[in-house]
N, C-alpha and C positions, 0 to 999 in steps of 0.2 A: 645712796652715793652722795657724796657731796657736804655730809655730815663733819665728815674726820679732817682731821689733817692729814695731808698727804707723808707719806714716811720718808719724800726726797730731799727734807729741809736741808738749804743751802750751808756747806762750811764753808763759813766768809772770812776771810783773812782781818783778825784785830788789826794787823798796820795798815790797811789799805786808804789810803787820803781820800778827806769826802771833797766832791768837788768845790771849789767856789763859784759862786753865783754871780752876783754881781758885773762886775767889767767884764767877766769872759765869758759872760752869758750870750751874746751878741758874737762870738768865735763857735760858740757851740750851735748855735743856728744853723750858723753858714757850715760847721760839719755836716749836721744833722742832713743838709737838703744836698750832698755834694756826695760823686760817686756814685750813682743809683744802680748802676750796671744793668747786666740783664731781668734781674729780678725785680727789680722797679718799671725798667722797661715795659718788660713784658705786661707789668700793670697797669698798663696805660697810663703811663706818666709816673705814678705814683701819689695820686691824688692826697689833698688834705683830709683828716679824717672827720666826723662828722663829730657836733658837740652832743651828749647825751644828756636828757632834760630827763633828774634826777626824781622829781615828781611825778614822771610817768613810768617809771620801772617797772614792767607786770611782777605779780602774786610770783609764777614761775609753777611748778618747777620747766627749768631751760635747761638741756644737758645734763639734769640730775638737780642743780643748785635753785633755792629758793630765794624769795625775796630780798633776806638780808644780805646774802653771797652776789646777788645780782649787783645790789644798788652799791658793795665794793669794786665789782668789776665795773659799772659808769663810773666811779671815780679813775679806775684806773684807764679808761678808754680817753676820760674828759683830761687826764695828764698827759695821755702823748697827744690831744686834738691842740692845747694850750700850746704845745713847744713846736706847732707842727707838723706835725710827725703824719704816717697816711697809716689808711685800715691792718695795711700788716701790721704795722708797731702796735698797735691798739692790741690783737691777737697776739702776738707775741707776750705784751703785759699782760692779759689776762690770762694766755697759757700757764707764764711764769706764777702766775698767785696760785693759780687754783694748785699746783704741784705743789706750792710751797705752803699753804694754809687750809685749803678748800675755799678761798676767797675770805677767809673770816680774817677780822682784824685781833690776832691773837696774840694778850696778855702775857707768855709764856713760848719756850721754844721745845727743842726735841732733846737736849743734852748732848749735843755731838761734843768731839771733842777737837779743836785748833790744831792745826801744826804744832803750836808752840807751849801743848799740852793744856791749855786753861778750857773752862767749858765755854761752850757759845753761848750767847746772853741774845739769841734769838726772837723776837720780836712783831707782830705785824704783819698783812698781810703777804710782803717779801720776807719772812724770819729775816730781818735786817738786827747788826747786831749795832752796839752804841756807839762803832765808828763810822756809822751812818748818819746818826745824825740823833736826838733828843728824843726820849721816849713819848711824847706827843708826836714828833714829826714821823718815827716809824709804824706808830698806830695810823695813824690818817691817811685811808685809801691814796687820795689825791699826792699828799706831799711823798710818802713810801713809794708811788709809785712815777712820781718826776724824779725822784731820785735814783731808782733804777734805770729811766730815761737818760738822763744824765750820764751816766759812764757808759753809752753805746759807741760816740764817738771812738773812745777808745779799745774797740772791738776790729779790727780791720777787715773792710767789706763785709760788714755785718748786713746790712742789705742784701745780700745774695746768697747768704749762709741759711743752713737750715736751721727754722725757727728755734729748734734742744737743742743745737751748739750757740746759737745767739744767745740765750737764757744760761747757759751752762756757762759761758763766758763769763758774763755778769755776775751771774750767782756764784760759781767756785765749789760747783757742789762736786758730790762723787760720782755720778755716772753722767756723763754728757747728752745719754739718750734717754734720760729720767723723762723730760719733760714732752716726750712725741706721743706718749698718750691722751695726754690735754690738748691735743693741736685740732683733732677734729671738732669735742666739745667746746674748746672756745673761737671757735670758727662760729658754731650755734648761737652761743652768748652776743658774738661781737654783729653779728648780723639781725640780729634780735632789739638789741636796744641800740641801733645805730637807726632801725625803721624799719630791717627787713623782716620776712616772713621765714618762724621756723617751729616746727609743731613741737610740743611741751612734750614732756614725758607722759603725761596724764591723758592726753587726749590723740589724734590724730586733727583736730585745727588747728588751725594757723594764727601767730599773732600777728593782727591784721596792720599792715604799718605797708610805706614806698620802700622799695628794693634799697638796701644797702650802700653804703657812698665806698668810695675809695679801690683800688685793686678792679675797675671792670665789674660795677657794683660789690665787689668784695674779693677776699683772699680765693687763692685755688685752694680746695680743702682736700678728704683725703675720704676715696670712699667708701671705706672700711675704715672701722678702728683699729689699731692698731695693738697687738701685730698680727700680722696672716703674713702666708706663706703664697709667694711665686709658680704657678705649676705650669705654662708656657709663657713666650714671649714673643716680640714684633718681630715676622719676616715668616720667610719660606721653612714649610715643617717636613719634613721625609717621611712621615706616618700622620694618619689624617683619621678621626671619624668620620664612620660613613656619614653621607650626606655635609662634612664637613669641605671648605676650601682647603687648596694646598698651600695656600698665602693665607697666613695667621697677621692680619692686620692690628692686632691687639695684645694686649697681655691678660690671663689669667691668674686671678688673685682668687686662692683657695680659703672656704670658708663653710661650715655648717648651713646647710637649708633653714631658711626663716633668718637668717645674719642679716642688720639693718642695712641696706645702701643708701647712701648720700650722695644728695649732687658735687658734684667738686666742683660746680661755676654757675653763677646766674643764667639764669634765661628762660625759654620757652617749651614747651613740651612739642614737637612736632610729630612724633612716632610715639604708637603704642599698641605693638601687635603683639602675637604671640612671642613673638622669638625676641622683638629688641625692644626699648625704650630708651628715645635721642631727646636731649637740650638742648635748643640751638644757642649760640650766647649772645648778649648785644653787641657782640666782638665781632659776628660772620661765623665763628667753627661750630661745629656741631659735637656734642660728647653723646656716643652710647654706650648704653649698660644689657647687654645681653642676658639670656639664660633664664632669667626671672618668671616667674610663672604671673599672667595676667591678674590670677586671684590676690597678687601681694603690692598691685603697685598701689600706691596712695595717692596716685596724682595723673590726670588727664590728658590727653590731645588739648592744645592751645592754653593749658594749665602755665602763671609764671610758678620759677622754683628757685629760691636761693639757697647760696654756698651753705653746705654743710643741713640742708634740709632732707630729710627720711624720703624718699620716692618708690622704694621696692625694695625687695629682699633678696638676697641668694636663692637662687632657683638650681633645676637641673635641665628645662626647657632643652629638648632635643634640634639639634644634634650635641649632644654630652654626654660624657663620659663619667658625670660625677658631677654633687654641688658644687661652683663655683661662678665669679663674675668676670664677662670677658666685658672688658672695658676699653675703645678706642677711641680715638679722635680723627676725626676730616676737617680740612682747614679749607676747602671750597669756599670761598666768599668773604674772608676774615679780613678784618680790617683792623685788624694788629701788625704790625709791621714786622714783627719779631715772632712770632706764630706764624707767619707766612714765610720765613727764611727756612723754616725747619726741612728738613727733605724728606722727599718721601719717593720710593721705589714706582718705576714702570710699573709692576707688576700688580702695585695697588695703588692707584692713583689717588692724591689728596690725602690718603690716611697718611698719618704720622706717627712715629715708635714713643706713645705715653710717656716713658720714663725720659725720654730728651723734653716734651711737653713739660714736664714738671720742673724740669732741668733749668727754664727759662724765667719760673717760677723761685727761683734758689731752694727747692724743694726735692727731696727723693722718694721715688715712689716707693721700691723697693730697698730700705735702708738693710742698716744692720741689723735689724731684728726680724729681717725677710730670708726665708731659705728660697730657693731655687731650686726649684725639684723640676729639673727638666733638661735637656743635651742641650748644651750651645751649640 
């Protein structure tokens, strides 16, 4: 993985104006930090993102991608850290590259064809085509990737939008939701060389580095890759496994036994029993991953875990009916202001319905490439 170019490369419009720099560089700031909404909110501010020291990029593989793919994705991390920008922007660049290159800085594009029937002259590690800017500037991670920086302003509430329509935006490609398969691997990448902790493909250690900056130590990620399929959802059920509640505090995300899970937030491992294994975040809320069979987890009681790091796998841990992961949240103790507004039913106190969690996040759990296999 991580070899090829991805088959999503951007058709970018020949007329589209590249930005000017200069004088309006200082209007683009004040976009850039303005309107955060909820999805920034929710990130505890929206922190700055972290600069990434190019001479420390691990060997890898990270997410599939080796050395040379890494040290494109710190350039494109170190272009939204320079404009300001916080940990999500950083993941969102690097989602956007690896869709659109495998992070490679490439010579060559896919041959798509324009609107306006001429072929694209695709380029770098954005396939940026020459109305972007000088083939120097669309080869060089850093400059290729300030420059997709640069036309976010003109994305409205791109901050709160899901990370494949933010990229889909900018880029002009053909499917909007090309790029949600990259969302969880460079969640891996951006927590990796920003300082956090996230095990290689090769091994189950860890690269040893401080927790993640920006986003609540990092972006909410996603704990499946994507796609899977929905098979319950938050609230009261009419039909119950035995030994199961009749309040389904969670959503069930269906998946083959041995499917990797991911933390979707930093923090600490408090639980690790048979049936459940919970994070609590340095936020107050607590995430667990149910189902899981003890022989699959990869990480401890008072173990830290960052965003987008392996912790267990799809189980069928009883009471189930079948592999899958029930996934919930308790916001008991949170010290996020915007997590604590969420509601949550008498009937289950503190838990909250995932997909409004994510929701805060300008994220969807279950998008369009999620079925729903279950009665509303």
């Amino acid at each position: 993985m991580g070899e090829k170019k991805g088959s999503g490369a951007a058709i970018v419009l020949l007329l589209v104006p590249v930005l000017v720099i200069g004088g309006l560089f200082g209007i683009f700031l004040l976009l850039m930090g303005a309107g955060g909404g909820k999805g920034t909110a929710a990130c505890g501010g929206g922190g700055t993102a972290s600069t990434v020291d190019v001479s420390k990029v691990p060997q890898g593989p990270i997410a599939g991608y080796n050395y040379d793919q890494l040290v494109v994705a710190a350039g494109v991390m170190n272009a939204a850290q320079k404009l300001g920008l916080d940990a999500r922007a950083q993941q969102i660049g690097v989602m956007t590259a690896m869709g659109e290159s495998s992070l490679q800085s490439l010579t060559y594009g896919d041959n798509a064809i324009n609107p306006d029937g001429s072929i694209a002259d695709s380029i770098g590690p954005f396939q940026q085509q020459s109305s972007w800017g000088t083939t120097e500037e669309r080869l060089d991670p850093f400059t290729s990737a300030t420059k997709f920086y640069e036309r976010l302003p003109g994305v409205k509430n791109w901050q709160s939008m899901e990370p494949t329509l933010v990229a889909h935006a900018v880029q002009v490609n053909a499917d909007p939701y090309f790029y949600t398969k990259y969302w969880a691997g460079a969640g891996q990448i951006t927590a990796a060389l920003s300082g956090g902790t996230t095990p290689s493909d090769a091994t189950t250690d860890a690269v040893p580095a401080s927790a993640a900056a920006g986003c609540a130590d990092g972006p909410i990620g996603f704990p499946l890759t994507k796609p899977y399929d929905m098979s319950d959802n938050f609230g009261p059920r009419p039909g119950r496994v035995e030994g199961a509640s009749t309040y389904h505090p969670a959503d069930d995300l269906v998946g083959a036994c041995g499917t990797p899970v991911y933390a979707i937030a930093p923090g600490t491992v408090t639980v690790s029993n048979r049936l459940t294994l919970s994070v609590k975040s340095p936020e107050g809320y607590t995430v667990s991953y149910l189902h899981s069979h003890v022989t699959d987890r990869t990480v401890a009681e008072g173990d830290p875990v960052t965003t987008g790091q392996q912790i267990t796998a799809i189980g069928n841990e009883a009471p189930s009916t079948g592999c899958h992961l029930d996934i919930r949240v308790n916001t008991l103790g949170t010290t996020n202001a915007d997590v604590a507004t969420l509601a949550n039913d008498p009937l289950a106190p503190n838990w909250v319905d995932p997909e409004k969690f994510y929701a805060l996040f300008g994220q969807t759990l279950c998008d369009d490439t999620c079925a729903r296999n279950y009665d509303e």
